[in-house]
Backbone as numpy.savetxt, mean C-alpha at the origin, in Angstrom:
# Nx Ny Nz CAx CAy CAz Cx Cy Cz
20.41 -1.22 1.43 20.25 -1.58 0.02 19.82 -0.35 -0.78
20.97 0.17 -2.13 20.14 0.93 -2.62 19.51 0.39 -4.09
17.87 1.25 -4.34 17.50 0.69 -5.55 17.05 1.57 -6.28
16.89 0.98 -7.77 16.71 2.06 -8.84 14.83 1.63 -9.26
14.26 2.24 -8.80 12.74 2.03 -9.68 12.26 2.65 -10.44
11.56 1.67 -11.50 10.85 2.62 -12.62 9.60 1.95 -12.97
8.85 3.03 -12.88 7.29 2.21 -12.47 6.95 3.21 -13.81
6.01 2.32 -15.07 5.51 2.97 -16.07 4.65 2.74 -16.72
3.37 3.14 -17.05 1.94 3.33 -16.70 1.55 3.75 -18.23
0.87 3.18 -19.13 0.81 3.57 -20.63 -0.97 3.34 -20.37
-1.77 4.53 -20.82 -3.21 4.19 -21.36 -3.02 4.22 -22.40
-4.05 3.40 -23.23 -4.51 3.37 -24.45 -5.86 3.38 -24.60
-6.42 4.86 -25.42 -7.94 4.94 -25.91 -8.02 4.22 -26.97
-9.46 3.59 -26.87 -10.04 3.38 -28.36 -10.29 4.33 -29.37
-10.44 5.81 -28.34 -11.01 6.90 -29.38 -10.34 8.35 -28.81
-9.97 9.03 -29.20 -8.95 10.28 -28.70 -9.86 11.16 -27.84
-8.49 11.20 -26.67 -9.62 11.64 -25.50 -9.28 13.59 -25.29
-10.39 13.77 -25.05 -10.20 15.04 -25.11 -9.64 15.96 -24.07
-9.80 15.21 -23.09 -9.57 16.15 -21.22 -9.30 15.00 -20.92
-7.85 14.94 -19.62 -8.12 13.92 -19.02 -7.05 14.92 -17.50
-7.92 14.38 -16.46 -7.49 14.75 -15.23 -6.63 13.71 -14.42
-5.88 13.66 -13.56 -4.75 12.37 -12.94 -3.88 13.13 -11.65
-4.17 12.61 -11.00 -3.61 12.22 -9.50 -2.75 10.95 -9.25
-1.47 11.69 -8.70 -0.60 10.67 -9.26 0.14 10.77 -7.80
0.34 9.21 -7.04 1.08 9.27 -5.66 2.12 8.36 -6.24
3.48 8.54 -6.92 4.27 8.13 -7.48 5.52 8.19 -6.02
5.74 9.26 -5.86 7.01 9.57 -5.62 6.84 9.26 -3.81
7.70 8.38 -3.18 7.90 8.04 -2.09 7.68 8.86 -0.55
7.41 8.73 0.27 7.76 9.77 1.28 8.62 9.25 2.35
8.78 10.13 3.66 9.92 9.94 3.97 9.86 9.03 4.98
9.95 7.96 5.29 9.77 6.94 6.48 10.99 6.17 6.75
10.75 5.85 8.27 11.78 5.39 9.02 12.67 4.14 8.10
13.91 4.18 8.02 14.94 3.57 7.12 14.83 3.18 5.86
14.13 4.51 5.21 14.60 4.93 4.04 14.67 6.15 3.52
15.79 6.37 2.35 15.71 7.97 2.13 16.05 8.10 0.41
14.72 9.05 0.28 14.97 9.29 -1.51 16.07 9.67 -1.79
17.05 9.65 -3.18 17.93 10.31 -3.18 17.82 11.39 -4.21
16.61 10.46 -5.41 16.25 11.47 -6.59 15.21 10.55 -7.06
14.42 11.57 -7.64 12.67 11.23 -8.31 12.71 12.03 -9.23
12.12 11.18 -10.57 12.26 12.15 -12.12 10.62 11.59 -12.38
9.97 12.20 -12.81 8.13 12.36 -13.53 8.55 12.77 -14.92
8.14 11.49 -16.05 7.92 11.57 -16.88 6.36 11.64 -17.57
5.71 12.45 -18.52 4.85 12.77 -18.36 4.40 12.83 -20.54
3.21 12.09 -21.06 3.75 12.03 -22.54 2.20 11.93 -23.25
1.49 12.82 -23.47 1.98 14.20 -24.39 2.10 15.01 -22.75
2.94 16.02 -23.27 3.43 16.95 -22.17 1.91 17.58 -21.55
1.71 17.00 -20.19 0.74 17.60 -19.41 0.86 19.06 -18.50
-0.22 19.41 -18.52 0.17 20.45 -17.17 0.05 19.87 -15.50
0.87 20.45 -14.89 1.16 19.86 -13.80 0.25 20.81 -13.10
-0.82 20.76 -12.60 -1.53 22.12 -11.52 -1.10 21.83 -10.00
-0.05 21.03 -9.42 0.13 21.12 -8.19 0.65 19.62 -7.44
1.85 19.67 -6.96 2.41 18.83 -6.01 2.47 18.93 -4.76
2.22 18.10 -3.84 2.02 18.38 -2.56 1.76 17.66 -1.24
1.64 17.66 -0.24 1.18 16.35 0.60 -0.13 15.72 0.32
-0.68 14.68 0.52 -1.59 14.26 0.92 -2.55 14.61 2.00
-4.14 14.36 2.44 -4.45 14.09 3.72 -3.79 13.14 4.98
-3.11 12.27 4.47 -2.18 11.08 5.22 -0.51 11.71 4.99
-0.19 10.09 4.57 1.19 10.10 4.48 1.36 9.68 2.71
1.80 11.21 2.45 2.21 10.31 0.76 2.03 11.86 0.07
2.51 12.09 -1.32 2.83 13.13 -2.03 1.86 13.02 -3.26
1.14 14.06 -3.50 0.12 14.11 -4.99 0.60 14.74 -5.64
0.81 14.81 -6.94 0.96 15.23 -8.30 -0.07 15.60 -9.12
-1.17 16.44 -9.44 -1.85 16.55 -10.14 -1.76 17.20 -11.62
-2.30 16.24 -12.91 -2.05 16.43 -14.23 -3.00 17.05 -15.05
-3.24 17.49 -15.50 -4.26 17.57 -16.38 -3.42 17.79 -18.09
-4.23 16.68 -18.95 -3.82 17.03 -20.22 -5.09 17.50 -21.20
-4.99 18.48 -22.02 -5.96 19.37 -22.59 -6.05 19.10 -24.24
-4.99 18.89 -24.46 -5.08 18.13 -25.79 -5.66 16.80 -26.10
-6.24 16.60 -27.66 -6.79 15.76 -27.66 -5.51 14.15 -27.58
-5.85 13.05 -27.21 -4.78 12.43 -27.75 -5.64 10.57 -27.10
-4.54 9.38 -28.26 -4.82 8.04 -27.88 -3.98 7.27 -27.24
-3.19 8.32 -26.19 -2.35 7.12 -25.51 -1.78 8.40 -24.33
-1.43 7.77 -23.18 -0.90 8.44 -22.38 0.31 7.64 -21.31
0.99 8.10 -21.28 1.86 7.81 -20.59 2.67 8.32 -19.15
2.43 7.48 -18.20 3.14 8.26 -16.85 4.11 7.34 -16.42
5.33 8.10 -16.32 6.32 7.46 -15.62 6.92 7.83 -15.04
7.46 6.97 -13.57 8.24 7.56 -12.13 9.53 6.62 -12.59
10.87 7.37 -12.25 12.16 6.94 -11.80 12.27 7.42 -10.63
13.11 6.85 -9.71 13.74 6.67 -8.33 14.62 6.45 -7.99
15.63 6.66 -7.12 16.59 6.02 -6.37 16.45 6.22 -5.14
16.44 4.86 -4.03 16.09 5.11 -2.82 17.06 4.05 -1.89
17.46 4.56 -0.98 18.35 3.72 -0.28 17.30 3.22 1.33
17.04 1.89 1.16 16.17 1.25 2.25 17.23 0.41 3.05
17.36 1.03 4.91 18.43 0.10 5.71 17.27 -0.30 6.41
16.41 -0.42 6.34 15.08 -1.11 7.77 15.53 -2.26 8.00
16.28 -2.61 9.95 15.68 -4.11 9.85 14.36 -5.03 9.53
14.62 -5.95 9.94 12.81 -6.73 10.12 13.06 -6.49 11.55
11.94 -5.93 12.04 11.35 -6.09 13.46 11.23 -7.60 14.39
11.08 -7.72 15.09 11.07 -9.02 15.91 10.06 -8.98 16.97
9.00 -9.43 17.46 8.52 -9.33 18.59 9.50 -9.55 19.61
9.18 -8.90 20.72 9.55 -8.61 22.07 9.14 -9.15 23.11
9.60 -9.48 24.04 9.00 -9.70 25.60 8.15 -8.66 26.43
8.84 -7.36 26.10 8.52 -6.16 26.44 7.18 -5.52 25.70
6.86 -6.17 24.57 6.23 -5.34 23.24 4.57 -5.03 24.25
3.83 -4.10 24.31 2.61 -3.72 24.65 1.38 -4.78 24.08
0.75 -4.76 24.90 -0.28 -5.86 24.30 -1.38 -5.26 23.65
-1.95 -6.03 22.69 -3.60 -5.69 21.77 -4.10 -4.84 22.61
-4.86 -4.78 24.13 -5.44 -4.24 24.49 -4.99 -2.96 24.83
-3.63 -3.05 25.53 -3.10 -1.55 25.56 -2.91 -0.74 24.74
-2.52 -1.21 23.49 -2.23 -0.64 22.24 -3.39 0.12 22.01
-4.96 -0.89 21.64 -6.13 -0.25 21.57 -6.30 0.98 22.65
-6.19 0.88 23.78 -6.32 1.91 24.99 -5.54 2.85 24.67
-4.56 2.49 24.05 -3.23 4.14 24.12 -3.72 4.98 22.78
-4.07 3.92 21.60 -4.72 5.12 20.68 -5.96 5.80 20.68
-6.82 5.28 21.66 -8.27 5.75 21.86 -7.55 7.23 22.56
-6.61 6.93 23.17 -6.83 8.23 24.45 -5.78 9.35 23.88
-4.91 8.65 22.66 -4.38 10.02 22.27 -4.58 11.38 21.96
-4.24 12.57 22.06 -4.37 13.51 21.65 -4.08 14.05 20.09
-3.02 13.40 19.68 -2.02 13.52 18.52 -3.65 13.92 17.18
-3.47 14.75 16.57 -3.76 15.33 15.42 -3.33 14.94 13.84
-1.55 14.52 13.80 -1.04 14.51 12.64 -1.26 13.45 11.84
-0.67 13.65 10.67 -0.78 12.61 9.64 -0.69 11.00 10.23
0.31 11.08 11.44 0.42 9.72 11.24 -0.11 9.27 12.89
-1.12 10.29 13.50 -1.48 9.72 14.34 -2.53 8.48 14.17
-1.89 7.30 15.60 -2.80 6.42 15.52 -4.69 6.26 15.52
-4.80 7.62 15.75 -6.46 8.12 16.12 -6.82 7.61 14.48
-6.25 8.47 13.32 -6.76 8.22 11.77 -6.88 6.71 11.66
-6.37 5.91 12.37 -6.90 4.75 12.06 -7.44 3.39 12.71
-8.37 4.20 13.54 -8.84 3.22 14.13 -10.20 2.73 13.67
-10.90 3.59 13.28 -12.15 3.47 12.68 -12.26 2.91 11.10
-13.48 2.69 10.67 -13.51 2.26 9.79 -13.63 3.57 8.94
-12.90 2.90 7.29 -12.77 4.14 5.98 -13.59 3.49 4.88
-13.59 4.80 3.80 -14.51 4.28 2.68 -14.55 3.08 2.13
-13.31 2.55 2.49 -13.61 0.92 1.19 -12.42 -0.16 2.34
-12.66 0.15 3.33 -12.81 -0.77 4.62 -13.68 -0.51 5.87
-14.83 -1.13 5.74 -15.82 -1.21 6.72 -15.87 -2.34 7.56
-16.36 -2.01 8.86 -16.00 -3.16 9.49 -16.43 -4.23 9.35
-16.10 -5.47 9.56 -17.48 -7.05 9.18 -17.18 -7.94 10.70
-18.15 -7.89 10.94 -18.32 -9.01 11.96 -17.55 -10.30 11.91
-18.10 -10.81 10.51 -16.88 -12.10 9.77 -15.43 -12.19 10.13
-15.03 -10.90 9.92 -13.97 -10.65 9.55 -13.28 -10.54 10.82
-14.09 -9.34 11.35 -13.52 -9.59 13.27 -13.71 -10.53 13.90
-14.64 -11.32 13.85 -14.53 -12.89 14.84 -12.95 -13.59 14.42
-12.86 -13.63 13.33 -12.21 -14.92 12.59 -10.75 -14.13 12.70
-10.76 -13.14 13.07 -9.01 -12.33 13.57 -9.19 -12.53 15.02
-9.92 -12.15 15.48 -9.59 -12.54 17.25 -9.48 -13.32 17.59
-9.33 -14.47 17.46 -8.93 -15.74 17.33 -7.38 -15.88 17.60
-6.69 -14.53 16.88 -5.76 -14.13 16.86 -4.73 -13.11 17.79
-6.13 -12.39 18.32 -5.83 -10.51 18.42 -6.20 -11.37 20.18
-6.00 -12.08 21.03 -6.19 -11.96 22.11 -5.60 -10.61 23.02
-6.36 -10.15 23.78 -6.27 -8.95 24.10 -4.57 -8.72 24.96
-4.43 -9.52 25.61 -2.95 -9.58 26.19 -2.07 -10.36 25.85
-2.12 -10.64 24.62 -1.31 -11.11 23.42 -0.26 -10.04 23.11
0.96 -10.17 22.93 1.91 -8.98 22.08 1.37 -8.78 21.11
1.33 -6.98 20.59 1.07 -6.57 19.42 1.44 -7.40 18.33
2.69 -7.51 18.33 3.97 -7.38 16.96 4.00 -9.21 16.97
3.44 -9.76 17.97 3.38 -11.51 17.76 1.86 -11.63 17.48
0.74 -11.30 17.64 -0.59 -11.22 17.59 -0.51 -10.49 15.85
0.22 -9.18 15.09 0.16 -8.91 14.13 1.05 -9.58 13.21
1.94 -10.40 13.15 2.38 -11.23 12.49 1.74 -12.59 13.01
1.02 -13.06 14.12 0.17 -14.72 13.40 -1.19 -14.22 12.53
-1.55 -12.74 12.45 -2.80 -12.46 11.61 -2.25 -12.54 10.22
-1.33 -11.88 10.12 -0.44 -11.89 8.45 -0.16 -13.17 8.30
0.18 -14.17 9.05 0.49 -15.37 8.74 -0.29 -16.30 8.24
-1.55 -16.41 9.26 -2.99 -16.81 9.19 -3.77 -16.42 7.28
-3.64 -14.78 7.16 -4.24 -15.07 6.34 -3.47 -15.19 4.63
-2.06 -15.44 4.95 -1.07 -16.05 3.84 -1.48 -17.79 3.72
-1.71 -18.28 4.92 -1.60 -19.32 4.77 -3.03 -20.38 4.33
-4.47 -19.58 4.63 -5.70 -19.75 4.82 -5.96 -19.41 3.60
-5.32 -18.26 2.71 -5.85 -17.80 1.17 -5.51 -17.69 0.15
-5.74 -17.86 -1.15 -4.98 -18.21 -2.32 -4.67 -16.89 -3.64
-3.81 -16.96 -3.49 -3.30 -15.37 -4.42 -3.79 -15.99 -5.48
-4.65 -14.99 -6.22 -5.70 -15.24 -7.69 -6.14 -14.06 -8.34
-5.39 -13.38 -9.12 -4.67 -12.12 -9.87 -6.55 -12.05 -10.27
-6.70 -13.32 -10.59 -8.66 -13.16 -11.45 -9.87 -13.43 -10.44
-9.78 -13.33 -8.92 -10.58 -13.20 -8.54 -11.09 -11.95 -8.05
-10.54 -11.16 -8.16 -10.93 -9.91 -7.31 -10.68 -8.61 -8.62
-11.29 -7.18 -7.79 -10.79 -6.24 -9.15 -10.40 -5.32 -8.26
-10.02 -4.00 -8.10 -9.94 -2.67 -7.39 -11.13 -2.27 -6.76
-12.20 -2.67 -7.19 -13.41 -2.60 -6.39 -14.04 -3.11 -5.51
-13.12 -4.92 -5.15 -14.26 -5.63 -4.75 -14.09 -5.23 -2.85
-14.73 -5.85 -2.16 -14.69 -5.09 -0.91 -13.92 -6.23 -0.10
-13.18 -5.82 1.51 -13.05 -6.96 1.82 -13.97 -8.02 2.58
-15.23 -7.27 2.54 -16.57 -9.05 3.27 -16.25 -9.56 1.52
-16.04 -9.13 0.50 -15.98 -10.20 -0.90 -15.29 -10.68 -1.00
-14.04 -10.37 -0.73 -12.25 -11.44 -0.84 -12.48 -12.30 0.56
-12.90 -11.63 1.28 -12.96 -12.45 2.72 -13.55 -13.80 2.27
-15.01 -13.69 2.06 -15.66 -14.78 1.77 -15.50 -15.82 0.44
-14.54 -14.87 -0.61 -13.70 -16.25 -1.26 -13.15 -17.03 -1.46
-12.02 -16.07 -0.23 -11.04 -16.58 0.09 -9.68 -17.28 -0.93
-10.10 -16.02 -1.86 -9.03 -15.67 -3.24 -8.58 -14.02 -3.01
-7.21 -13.63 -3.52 -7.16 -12.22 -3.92 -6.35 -12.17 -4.45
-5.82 -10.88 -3.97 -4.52 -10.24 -4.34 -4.07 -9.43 -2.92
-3.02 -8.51 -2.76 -1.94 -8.13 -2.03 -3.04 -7.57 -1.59
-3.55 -6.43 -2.33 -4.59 -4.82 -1.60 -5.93 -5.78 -1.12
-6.60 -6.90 -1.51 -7.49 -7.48 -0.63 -7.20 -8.10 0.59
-5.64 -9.06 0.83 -5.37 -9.41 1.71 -4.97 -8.53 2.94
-4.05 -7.23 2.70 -4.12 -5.95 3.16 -5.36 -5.39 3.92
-6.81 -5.15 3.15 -7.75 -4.83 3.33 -8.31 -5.62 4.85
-8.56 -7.04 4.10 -8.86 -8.02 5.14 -8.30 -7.71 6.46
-6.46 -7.65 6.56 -5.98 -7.37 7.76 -6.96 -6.62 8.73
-6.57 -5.04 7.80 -6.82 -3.68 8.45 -8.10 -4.21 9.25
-9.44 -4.58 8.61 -10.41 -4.82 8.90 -10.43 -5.51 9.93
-9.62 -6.49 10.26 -9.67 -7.55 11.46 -9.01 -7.01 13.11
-7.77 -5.97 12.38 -7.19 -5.12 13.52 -8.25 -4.20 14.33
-9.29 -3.26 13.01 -9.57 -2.14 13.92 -11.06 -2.68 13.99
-11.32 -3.87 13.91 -12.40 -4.39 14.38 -12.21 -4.76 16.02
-11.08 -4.76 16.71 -10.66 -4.97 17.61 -9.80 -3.69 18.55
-10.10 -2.79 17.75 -9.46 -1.49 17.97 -8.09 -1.03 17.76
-7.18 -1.92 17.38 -6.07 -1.59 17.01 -6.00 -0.53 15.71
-4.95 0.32 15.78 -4.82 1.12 14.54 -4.12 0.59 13.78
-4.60 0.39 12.09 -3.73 -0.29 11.35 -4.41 0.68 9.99
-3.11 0.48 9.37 -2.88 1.22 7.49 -2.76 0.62 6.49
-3.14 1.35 5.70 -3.01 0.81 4.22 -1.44 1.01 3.38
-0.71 0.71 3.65 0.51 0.81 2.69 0.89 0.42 1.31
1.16 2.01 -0.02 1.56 1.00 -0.86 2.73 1.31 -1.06
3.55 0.57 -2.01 4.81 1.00 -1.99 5.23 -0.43 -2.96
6.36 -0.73 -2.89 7.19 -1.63 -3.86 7.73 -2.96 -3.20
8.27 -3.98 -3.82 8.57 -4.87 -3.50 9.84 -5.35 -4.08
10.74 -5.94 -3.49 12.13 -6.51 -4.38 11.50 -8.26 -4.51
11.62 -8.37 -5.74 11.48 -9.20 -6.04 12.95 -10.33 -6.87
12.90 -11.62 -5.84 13.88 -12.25 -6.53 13.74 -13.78 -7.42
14.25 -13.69 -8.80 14.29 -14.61 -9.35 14.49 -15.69 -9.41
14.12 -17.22 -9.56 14.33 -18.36 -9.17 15.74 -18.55 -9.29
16.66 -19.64 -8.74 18.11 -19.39 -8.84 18.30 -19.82 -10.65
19.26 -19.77 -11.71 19.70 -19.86 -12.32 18.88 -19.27 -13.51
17.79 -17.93 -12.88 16.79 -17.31 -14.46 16.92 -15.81 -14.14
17.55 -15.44 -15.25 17.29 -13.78 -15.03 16.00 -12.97 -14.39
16.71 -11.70 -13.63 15.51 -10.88 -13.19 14.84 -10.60 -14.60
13.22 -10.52 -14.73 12.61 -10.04 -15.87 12.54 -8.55 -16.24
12.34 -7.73 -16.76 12.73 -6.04 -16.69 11.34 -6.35 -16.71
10.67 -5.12 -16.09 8.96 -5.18 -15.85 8.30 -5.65 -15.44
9.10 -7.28 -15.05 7.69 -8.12 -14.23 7.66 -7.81 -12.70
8.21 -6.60 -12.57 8.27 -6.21 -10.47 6.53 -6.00 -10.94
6.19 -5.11 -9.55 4.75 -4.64 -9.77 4.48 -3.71 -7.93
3.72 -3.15 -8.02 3.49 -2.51 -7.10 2.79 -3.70 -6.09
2.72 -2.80 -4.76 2.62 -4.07 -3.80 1.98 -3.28 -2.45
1.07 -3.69 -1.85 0.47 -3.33 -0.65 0.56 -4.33 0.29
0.69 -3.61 1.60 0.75 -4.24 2.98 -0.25 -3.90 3.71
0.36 -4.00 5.17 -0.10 -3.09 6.44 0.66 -2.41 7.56
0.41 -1.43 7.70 1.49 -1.17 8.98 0.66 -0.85 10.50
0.81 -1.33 11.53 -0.29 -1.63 13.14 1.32 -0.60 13.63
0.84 0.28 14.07 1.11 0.98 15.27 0.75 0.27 16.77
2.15 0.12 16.98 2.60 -0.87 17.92 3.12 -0.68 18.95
2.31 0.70 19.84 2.54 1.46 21.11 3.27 2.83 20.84
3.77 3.41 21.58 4.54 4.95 21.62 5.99 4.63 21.17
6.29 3.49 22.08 7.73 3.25 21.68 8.17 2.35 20.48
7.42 1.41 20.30 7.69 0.47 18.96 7.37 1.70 17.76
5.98 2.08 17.23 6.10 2.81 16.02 5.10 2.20 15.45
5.25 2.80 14.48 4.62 2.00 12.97 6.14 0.90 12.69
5.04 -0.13 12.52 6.29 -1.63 12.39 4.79 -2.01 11.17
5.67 -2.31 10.23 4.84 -3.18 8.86 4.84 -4.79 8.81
3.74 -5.05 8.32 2.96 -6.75 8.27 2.64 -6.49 6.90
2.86 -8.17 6.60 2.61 -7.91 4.81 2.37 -9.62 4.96
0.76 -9.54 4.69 -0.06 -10.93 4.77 0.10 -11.42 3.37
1.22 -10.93 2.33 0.71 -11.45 1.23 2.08 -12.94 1.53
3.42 -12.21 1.91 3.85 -12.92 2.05 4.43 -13.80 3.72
3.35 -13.42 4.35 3.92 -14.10 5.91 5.14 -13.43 6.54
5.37 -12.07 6.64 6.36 -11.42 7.17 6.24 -10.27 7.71
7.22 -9.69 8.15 7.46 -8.21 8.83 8.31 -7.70 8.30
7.81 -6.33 7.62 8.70 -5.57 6.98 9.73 -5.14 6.81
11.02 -5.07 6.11 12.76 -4.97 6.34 12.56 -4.09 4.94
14.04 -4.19 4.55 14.80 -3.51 3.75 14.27 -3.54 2.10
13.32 -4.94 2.08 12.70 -5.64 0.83 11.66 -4.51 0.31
11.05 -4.05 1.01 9.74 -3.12 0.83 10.13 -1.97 0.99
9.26 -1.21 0.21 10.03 0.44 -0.42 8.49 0.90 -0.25
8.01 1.53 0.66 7.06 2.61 1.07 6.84 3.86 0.02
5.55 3.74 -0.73 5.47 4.77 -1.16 4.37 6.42 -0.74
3.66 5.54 0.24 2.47 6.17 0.70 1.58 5.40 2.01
1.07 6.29 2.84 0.52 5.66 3.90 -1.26 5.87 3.94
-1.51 5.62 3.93 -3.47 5.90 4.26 -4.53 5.00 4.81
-5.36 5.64 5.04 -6.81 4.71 5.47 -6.99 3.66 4.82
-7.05 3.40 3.42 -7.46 2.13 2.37 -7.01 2.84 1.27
-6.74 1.63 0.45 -6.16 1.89 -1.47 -6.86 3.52 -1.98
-8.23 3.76 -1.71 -8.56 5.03 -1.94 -7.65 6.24 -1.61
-7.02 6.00 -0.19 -5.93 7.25 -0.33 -4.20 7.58 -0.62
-4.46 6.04 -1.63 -2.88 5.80 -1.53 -2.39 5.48 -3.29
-3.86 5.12 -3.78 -3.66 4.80 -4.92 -2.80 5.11 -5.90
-1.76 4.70 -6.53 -0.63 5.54 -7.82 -0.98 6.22 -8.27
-2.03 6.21 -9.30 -2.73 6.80 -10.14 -3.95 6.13 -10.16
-4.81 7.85 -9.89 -6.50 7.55 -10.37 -6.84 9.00 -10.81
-8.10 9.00 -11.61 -8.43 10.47 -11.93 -9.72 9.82 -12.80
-9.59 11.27 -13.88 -10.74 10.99 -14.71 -10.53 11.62 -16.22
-11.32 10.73 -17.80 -11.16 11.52 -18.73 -12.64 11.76 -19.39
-12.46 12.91 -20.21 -13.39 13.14 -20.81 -13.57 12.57 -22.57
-14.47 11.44 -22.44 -14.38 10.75 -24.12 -14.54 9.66 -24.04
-15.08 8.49 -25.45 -15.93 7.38 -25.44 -14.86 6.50 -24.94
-15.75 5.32 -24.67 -15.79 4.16 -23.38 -14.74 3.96 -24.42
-13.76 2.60 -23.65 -12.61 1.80 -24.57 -11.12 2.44 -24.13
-10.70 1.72 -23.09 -9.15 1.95 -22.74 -8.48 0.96 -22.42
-7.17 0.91 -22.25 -6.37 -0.44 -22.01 -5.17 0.55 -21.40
-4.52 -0.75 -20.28 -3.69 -0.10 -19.30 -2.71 -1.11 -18.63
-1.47 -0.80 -19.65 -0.16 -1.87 -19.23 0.56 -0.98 -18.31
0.95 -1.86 -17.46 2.17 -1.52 -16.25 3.48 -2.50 -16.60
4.19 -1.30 -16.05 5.63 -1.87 -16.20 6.63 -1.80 -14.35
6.89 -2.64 -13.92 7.70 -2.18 -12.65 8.78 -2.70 -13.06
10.18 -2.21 -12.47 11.35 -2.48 -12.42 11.88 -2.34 -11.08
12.14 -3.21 -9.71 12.64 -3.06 -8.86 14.33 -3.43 -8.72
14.95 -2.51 -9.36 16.41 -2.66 -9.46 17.77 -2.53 -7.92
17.71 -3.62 -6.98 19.14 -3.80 -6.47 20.44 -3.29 -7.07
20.96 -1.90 -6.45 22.16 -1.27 -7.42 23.09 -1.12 -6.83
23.35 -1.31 -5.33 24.06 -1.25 -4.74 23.76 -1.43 -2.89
């Protein structure tokens, strides 16, 4: 499937800001069955760009800085990306919870996407007791990975209630846990937390979603939206294979990877900082366009 995205990001000050700094993980990286074909950065009032580049993980930074004074800012990514991923399937063969845990403890591997970066707990996923009882339940140790990580995604699609107003970018997951309301990046969170409470290595993924319209109502232009998962490294030979608890599945061709990391902290689209009084507002626009 190829698709056209345009993800577009407008601040609005109450009062003209004088400095403002931005880190921007817009533009996709390169993962198994999919491949960019072209990425355009729109950028408004014209910023300086001080540097593009990898990440600590998996994912590409952009850093902005704008120096002029101004009351509105604007960032926007276009894309074209062609995604062939099947959906994965558990196996007969697939390595179990416990081996999985055993094979990443004892790796050697160093790189971005070794399973070692994620076994432990990160800044804004710590481990909870809560959280690990109430997944092992799940995570039996000689259970298949890839059937043990899709009944956890399943479990907590089906146990919790998507609620755009219960949660914010801050709240933690012992807080979504115990509401048992969120959104995508809390249910995500929750996962991770329940995997490497049990030692499995698991990630924070964000990236995009195709979204389809009820039958007989147009796609809306803008109402896509960015979207987080998880991806559990699932032995030497399986890989990174993706779980996405928001909607009870295993990742295919639907989901468009934009970045890989520890938690939302290292994956985030855009975060930074400005200099000037309190008072901003911040519309998003996604467009996940099917083009061919």
């Amino acid at each position: 499937m190829l698709y056209q995205v345009r993800h577009r990001t407008l601040f609005r000050y109450a009062y003209p800001v004088a400095f403002a700094r931005c880190n921007l993980r817009l533009r996709p990286v390169d993962w198994a069955g999919q491949r960019l074909e072209k990425f355009r950065l729109h950028l408004s009032p014209g910023a300086r760009v001080t540097g593009t580049g990898p990440t600590g993980y998996l994912g590409h930074v952009t850093r902005m800085v704008v120096e002029k004074p101004a009351r509105e800012l604007e960032i926007e990514s276009r894309f074209r990306i062609r995604v062939d991923r099947p959906v994965p399937m558990p196996l007969p063969g697939d390595p179990t919870v416990a081996e999985v845990a055993a094979a990443a403890r004892a790796t050697l591997d160093i790189g971005a996407e070794s399973p070692a970066n994620f076994i432990y707990p990160s800044p804004t996923i710590p481990l909870s007791a809560a959280i690990t009882a109430w997944s092992s339940e799940l995570l039996d140790p000689d259970r298949g990975i890839v059937e043990a990580g899709l009944a956890l995604a399943t479990r907590i699609h089906d146990r919790f209630i998507y609620d755009g107003s219960a949660t914010t970018v801050d709240t933690s997951p012992a807080e979504a846990f115990e509401k048992r309301h969120g959104v995508c990046q809390d249910f995500a969170q929750i996962m991770i937390a329940g995997l490497r409470g049990v030692g499995v290595p698991a990630a924070y993924v964000s990236g995009y979603l195709r979204t389809i319209p009820p039958p007989g109502q147009p796609r809306l232009v803008g109402a896509d939206a960015t979207h987080a998962w998880v991806v559990i490294w699932c032995g030497a030979e399986r890989g990174w294979l993706g779980f996405d608890p928001t909607n009870a599945c295993l990742v295919g061709s639907d989901h468009i990877v934009t970045a890989m990391g520890r938690d939302y902290a290292d994956v985030a689209p855009i975060d930074g900082v400005f200099t000037g009084q309190e008072g901003q507002k911040i519309d998003v626009a996604v467009d996940v366009e099917p083009v061919g």
